[in-house]
C-alpha positions in Angstrom: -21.0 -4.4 0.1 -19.4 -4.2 3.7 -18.2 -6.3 5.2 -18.9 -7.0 8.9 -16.9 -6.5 11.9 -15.0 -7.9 13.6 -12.5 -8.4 11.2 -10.0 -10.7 10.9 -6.6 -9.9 9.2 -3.5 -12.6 8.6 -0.1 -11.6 9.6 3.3 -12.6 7.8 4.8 -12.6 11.3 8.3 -13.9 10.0 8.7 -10.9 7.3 10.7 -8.0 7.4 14.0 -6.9 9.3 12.5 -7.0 12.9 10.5 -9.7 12.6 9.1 -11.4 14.6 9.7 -9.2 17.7 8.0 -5.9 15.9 5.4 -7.7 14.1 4.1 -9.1 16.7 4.3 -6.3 19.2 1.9 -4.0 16.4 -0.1 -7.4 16.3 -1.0 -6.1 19.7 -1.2 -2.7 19.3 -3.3 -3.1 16.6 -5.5 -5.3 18.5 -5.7 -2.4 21.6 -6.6 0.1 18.8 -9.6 -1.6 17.4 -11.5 -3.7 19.4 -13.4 -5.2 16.5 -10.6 -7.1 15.2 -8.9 -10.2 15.4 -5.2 -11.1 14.3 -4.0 -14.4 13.2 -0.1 -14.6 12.9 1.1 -16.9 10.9 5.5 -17.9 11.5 7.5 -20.0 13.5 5.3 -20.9 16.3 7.7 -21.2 18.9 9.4 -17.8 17.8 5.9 -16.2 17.4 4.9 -17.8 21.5 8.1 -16.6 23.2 7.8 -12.9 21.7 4.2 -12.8 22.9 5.3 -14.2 26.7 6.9 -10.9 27.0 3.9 -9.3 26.5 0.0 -9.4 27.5 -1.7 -12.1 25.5 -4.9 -11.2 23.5 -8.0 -13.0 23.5 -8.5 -12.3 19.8 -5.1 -13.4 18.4 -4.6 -16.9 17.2 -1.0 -18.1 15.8 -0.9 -20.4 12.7 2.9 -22.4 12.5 4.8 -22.1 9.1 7.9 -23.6 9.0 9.3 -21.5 5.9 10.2 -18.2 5.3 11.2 -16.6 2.0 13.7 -14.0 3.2 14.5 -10.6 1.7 17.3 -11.7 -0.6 15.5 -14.4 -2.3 13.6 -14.3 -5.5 10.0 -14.2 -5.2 10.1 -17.3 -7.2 10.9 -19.1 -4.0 7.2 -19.3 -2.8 7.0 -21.9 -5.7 8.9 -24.2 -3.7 8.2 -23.2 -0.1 5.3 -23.8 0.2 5.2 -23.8 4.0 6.1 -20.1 3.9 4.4 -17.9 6.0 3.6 -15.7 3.4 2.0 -18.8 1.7 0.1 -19.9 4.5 -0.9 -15.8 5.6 -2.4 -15.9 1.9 -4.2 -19.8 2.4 -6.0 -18.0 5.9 -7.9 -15.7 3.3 -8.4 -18.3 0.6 -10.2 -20.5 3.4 -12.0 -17.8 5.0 -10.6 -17.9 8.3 -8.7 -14.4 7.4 -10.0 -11.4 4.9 -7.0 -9.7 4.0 -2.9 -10.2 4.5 0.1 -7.6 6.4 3.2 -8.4 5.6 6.2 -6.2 5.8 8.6 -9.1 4.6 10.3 -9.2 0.3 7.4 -7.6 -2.0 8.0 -9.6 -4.6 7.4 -12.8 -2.4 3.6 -11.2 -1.2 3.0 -10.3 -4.8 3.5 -13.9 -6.1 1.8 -15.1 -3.0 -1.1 -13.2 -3.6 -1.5 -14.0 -7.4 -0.9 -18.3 -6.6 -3.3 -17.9 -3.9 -6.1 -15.4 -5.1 -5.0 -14.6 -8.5 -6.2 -11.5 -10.8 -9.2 -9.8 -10.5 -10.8 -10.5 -14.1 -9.5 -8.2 -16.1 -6.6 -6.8 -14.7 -3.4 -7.3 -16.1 -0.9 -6.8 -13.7 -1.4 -5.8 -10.1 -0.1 -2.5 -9.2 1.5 -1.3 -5.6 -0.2 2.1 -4.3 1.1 4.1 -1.7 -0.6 7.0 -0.1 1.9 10.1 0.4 1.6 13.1 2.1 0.7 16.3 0.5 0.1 20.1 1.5 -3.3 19.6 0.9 -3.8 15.9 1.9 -3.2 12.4 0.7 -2.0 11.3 -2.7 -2.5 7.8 -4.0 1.4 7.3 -6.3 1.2 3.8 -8.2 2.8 1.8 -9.2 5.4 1.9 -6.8 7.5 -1.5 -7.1 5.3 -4.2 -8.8 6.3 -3.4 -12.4 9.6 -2.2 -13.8 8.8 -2.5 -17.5 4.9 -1.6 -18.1 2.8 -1.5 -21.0 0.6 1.9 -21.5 -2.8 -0.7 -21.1 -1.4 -1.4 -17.9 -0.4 2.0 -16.4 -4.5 3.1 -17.6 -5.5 -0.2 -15.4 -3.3 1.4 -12.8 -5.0 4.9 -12.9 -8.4 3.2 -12.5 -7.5 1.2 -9.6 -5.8 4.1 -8.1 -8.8 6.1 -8.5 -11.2 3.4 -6.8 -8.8 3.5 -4.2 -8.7 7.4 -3.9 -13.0 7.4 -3.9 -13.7 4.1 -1.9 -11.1 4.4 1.0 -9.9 8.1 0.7 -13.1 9.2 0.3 -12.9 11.7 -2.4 -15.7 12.0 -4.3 -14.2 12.8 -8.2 -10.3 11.6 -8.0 -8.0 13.4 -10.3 -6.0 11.2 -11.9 -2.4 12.4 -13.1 0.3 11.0 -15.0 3.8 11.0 -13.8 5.8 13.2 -16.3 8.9 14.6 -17.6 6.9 18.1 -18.4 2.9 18.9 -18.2 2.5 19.4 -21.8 0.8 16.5 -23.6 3.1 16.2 -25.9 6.1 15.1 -23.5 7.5 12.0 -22.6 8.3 8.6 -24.1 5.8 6.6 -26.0 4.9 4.7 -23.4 3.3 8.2 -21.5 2.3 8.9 -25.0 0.4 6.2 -25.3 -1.1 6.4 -21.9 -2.0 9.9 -22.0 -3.7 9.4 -24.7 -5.7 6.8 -23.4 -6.3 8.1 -20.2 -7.5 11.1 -22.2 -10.2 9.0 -24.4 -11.6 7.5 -21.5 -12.4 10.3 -19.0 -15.7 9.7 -17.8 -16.1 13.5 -18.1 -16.3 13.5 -21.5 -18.9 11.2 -22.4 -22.5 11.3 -21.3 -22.7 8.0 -20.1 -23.1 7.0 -16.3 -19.6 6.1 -14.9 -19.6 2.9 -12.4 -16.3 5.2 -11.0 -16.5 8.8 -11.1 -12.8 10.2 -12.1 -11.3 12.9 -14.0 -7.9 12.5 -16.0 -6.0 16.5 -15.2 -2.8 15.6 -17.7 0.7 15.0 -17.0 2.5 15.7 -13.1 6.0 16.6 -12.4 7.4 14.9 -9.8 8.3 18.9 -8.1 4.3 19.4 -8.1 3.2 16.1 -6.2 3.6 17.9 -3.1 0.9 20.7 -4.2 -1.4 17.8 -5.4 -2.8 18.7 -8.5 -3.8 15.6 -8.8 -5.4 12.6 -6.2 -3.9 10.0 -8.3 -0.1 9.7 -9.8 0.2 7.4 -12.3 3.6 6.0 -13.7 5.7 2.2 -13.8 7.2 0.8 -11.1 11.1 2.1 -11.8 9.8 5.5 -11.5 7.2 5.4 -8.6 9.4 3.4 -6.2 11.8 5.7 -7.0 9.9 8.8 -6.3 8.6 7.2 -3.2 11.8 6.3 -1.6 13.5 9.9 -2.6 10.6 11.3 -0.4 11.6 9.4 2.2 14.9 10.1 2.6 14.2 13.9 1.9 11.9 13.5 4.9 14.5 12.1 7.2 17.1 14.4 6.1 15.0 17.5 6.8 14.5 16.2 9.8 17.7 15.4 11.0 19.3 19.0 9.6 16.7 21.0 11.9 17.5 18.5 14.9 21.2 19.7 13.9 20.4 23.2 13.5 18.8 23.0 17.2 21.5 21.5 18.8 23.9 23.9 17.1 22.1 26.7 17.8 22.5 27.3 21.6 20.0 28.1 23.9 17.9 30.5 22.5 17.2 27.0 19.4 16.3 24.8 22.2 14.3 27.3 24.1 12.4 27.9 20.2 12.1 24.1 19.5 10.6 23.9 23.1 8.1 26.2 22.7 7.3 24.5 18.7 7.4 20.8 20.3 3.6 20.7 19.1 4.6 21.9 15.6 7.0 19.2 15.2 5.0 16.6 16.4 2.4 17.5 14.2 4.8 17.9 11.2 6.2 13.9 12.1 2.3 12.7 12.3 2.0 14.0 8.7 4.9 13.1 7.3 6.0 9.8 9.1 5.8 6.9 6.6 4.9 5.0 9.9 1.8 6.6 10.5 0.6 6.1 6.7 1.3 2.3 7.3 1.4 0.0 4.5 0.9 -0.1 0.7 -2.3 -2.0 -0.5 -1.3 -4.8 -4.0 -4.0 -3.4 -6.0 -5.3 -5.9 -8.5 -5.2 -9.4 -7.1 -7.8 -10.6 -5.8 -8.0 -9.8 -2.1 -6.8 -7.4 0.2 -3.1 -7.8 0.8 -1.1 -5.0 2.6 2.6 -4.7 1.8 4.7 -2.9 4.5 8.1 -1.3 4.7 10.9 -4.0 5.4 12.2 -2.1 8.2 9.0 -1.6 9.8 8.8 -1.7 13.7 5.7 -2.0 15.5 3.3 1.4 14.8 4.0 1.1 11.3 2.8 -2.6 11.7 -0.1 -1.5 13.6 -1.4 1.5 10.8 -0.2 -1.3 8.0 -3.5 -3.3 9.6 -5.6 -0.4 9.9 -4.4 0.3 6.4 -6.3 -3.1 5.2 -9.5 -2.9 7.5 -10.4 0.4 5.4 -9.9 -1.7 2.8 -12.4 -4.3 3.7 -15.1 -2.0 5.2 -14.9 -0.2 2.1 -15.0 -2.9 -0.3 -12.1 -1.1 -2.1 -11.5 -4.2 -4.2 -15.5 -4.7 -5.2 -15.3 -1.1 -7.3 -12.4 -1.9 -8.7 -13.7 -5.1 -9.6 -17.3 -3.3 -10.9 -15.1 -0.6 -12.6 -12.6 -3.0 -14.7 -16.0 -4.9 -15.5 -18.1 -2.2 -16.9 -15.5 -1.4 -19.4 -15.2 -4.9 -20.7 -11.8 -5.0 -20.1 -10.0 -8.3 -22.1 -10.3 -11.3 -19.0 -6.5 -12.7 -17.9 -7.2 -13.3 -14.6 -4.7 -15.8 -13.3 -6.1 -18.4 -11.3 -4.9 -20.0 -8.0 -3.0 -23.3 -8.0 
């Protein structure tokens, strides 16, 4: 199923370090990028109203007041009792149909907990899982989990590889994912027993292996080490939460300090360095476009029910703006309908956790 344009996405405008100021200006970009979309942001309304008087008002934004906010340094338990949180009312836009999916760049832990009191579970899933698409040499890699689950059990980590996968086919468009799990060493035999355990699951159920007509079309390649990500052996990188955010934000600061040495180098390097880095100013730009976590935007919740968008908490206004575009593939791909189809045909054991 697709689902038709123009789409409308909520916006936790109160979450994050910039907020609302950045939020709202990628609100707008967003909106000049695709004109089949409409934003509703949901915060303080008078905060929300005098960031958007400095700028040109859209025809296809609407503001929804909140009068809470659960801020980075609280526990994610907090949307229990604020219930007038934006991130609360973001999520009740899409559990009343005036929104189809959530952006917010505010505490992960708050959208998570959100997402399952509004939406809950799809049927079958266990624990939602956070997937981030990363750069590689040879093109996107879906990493998950990347912050939802510290401790995991190995059901859970398979559940993640399948929802990873449906991500990789639906929205990435790759036609037979390869799903790899995060590991100390590629031989099977390595790891603790909880990437024992999973291997060995992921192995059993490769829909290669069995003659039988696979709702998802995947392929399980083994164990990854974290050096061969880059080289993407694999569309899909399985492992628990501790380990992906980790490997996630290591990339990121490896980015920014390559980046900063060769601006370093360049100033250091007198005039025949600048006159170089003149002459490779396309180069560069092309190497930011690819490696920028702004331009990849947002990481999607897989596993609740509904397409909610988590963004960096220091995100400024383009990485606001990709965050959305993030969650309209999403939608017009139906990303959560396979996975929903996929955890169904294998009669997965229903805990779906319902709204309240």
């Amino acid at each position: 199923m697709t689902i038709d344009s123009p789409l409308t996405i909520a916006v936790d405008a109160m979450g994050g370090d910039y907020a609302p100021g950045e939020i709202v200006a990628g609100a707008l970009l967003a909106l000049r990028q695709h004109p089949d979309l409409a934003i509703v942001l949901v915060g303080d309304e008078a905060k929300v109203k005098a960031e958007l008087a400095t700028q040109s008002r859209h025809d296809r934004l609407a503001i929804v007041h909140a009068s809470e906010v659960v801020a980075m340094n609280e526990a994610a338990s907090a949307v229990r009792r604020k219930r007038d949180a934006s991130i609360m009312r973001a999520m009740d836009q899409v559990k009343e149909g005036a929104a189809q999916a959530v952006v917010a760049a505010g505490s992960t832990g708050a959208a998570m907990s959100a997402a399952l009191l509004r939406w809950g579970r799809i049927q079958g899933i266990e624990r939602p899982a956070i997937a981030a698409v990363m750069p590689t040499l040879k093109g996107p890699c879906v990493v998950l989990d990347v912050g939802a689950n510290v401790d995991c059990r190995p059901e859970w980590l398979v559940q993640f590889a399948l929802m990873g996968a449906a991500y990789s086919h639906q929205v990435l468009k790759v036609e037979t994912p390869r799903v790899g799990l995060l590991n100390i060493g590629e031989e099977p035999e390595k790891g603790d027993d909880l990437s024992l355990a999973a291997h060995r699951r992921l192995a059993e159920l490769d829909p290669s292996h069995h003659q039988t007509q696979a709702t998802l079309p995947w392929r399980f390649v083994g164990n990854i080490e974290g050096r061969a990500i880059w080289q993407q052996p694999a569309d899909v990188v399985v492992a628990d939460g501790f380990v992906g955010n980790t490997v996630l934000k290591t990339a990121e600061g490896v980015a920014g300090m390559v980046s900063r040495m060769l601006r370093e180098e360049i100033d250091h390097g007198g005039l025949r360095a600048k006159l170089g880095a003149l002459l490779m100013t396309g180069a560069f730009r092309g190497l930011r476009r690819r490696t920028d976590p702004a331009e990849y935007g947002g990481a999607l919740l897989l596993g609740v029910d509904g397409v909610c968008v988590i963004s960096h908490g220091s995100s400024r206004a383009q990485a606001v703006a990709s965050a959305i575009r993030v969650a309209m593939e999403a939608l017009r791909t139906d990303a959560v309908g396979l996975i929903r189809a996929t955890i169904g045909s294998m009669n997965a054991p229903a805990s779906g956790e319902h709204s309240s």
